[in-house]
Phi, psi and omega in degrees: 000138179246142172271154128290082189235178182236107172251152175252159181213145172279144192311322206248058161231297218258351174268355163299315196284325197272350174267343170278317183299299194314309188303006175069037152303298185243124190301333179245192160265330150316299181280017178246327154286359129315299166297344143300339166275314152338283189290353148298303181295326190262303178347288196306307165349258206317320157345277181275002158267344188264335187277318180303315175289315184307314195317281184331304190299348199264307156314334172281317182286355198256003156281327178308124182292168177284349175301315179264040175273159176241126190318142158285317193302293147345254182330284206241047185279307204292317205274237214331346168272319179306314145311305150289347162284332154290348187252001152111000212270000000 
């Protein structure tokens, strides 16, 4: 189903829309602020999915007991050689 509104744009918003329709990107200035919205709605998508995975990892770690925490110096002893060995050190 399609709507019809009346959206306003700032001049170098409707000269953007209007230089993607002439190179033939978006056949209209409608479909190209559609496909802005699309890519707004998957953003947010991928958005709460990732604050959701975080959410998870963060509850697993604060379940971790401290018997199994790692010295940081420990955790990026391996990163820091490898980094100096690229740089010759």
């Amino acid at each position: 189903m399609t709507v019809k509104t009346t959206l306003s744009f700032t001049d170098r918003h409707h000269h953007f829309l209007s230089e993607k329709v002439g190179q033939g990107i978006f056949a209209t200035q409608s479909a190209a602020v559609a496909a802005a919205l699309e890519q707004m709605m998957q953003d947010e998508a991928e958005r709460e999915i990732a604050l959701s995975a975080l959410g998870q990892e963060i509850r697993a770690r604060m379940e971790t007991p401290r018997t199994a925490f790692i010295d940081q110096d420990d955790a990026f002893s391996a990163a820091r050689a490898t980094i100096g060995a690229a740089r010759g050190t």
